[in-house]
N, C-alpha and C positions, 0 to 999 in steps of 0.2 A: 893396345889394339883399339884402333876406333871402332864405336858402338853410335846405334841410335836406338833409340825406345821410343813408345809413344807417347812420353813427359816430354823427350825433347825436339818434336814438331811444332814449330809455331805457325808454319802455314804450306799447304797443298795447291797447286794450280796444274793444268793444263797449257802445255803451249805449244803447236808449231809439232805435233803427232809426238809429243816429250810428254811425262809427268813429271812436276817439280817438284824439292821440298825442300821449305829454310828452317835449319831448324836453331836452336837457342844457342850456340855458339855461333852463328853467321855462316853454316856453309847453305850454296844450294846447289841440291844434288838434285841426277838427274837419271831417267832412262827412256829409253826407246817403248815406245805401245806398241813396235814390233813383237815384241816378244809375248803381248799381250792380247793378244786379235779381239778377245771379248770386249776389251776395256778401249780398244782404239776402235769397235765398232758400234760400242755407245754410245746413246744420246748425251747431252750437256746436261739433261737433268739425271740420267743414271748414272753419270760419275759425278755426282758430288752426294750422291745418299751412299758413303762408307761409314766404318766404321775403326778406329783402330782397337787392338789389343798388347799386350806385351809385347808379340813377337813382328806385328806387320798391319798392314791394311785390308781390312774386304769388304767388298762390295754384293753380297748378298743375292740383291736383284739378277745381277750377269753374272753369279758363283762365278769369281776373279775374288786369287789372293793373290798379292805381294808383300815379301816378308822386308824389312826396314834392310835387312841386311844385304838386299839385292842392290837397294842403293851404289853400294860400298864395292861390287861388283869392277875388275877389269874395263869389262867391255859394255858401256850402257846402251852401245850402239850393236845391232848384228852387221859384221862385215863377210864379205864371202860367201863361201854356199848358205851359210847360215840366211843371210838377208835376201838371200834369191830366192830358196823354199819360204821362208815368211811371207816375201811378197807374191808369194805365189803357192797359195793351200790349195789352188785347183790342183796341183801337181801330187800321187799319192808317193809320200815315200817312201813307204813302205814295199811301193810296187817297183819304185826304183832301186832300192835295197837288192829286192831277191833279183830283180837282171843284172845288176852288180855280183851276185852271189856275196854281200854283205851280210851281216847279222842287223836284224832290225833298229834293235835297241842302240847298237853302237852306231848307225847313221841318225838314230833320232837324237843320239847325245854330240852325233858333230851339228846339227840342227842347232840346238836347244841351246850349243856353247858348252856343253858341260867336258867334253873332250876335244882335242883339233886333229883332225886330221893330217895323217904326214902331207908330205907335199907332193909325192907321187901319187898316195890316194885319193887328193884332192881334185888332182888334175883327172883320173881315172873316175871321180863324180861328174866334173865340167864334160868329160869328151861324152859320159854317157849321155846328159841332159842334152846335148849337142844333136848326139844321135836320133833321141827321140825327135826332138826339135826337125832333123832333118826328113823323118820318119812323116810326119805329119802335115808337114808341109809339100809332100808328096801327094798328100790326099784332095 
C-alpha cells in the first residue's frame, strides 16, 4: 500500500486552486482546495506558515488539516453534487437535506465524498436544487 509521511515531502506548492506535493520518490500529487474552503480562501502568506506532523499538514492560523493520506484519495477533484454545494456554501444543506426528507449526516457525506449517492438519489438532489432554483427566481 502506498504511504507518505512527513520524511517523505520534499516540496509543497500552490497552483491553479490545487495543492501540490513531490515527494522523494518523484510523485506529485495533487488535490482540489475545493474541499478545503479555509485553505482556498487564504492569503499567499497564510498558506505557507504550515506545519507537518506524522500523520498530515496544518495550518494553525485558518485551523485547516490535511492528513498526507488524502493525497492518495480517488477523487482529488469534487465532481457532481459534491462540486456544486462546494461551489456554492451559500446554499444550507442541511436545509436541503430535511426538504429532501434526507438524513443530514448522509447528504453531508455525499458532499464531503465520503459516500455517493445512487443515481436516482442523485438526480432527486439535482431536481430539488432545481426547484429551489426555480423558486427564487420567482422572486
Amino acid at each position: 500500500m502506498e504511504t507518505i509521511t512527513d520524511k517523505s515531502i520534499v516540496e509543497l506548492w500552490f497552483a491553479d486552486e490545487k495543492i501540490f506535493i513531490l515527494t522523494d520518490d518523484g510523485r506529485e500529487l495533487w488535490q482540489s482546495l475545493l474541499w478545503y474552503p479555509r485553505l482556498k480562501h487564504a492569503s499567499d502568506e497564510q498558506r505557507l506558515k504550515y506545519n507537518y506532523d506524522e500523520i498530515g499538514i496544518r495550518w494553525e492560523e485558518i485551523d485547516e488539516d490535511m492528513s498526507f493520506e488524502s493525497f492518495l484519495y480517488e477523487d482529488p477533484e469534487p465532481v457532481g453534487i459534491s462540486r456544486f454545494f462546494l461551489l456554492h456554501p451559500e446554499l444550507n444543506i442541511s436545509a436541503v437535506a430535511r426538504r429532501m426528507g434526507v438524513e443530514q449526516r448522509l447528504m453531508i457525506a455525499y458532499i464531503n465524498g465520503s459516500k455517493k449517492p445512487s443515481a436516482e438519489q442523485e438526480n432527486e438532489i439535482w431536481d430539488t436544487v432545481k426547484q429551489i432554483g426555480r423558486e427564487l427566481s420567482e422572486i
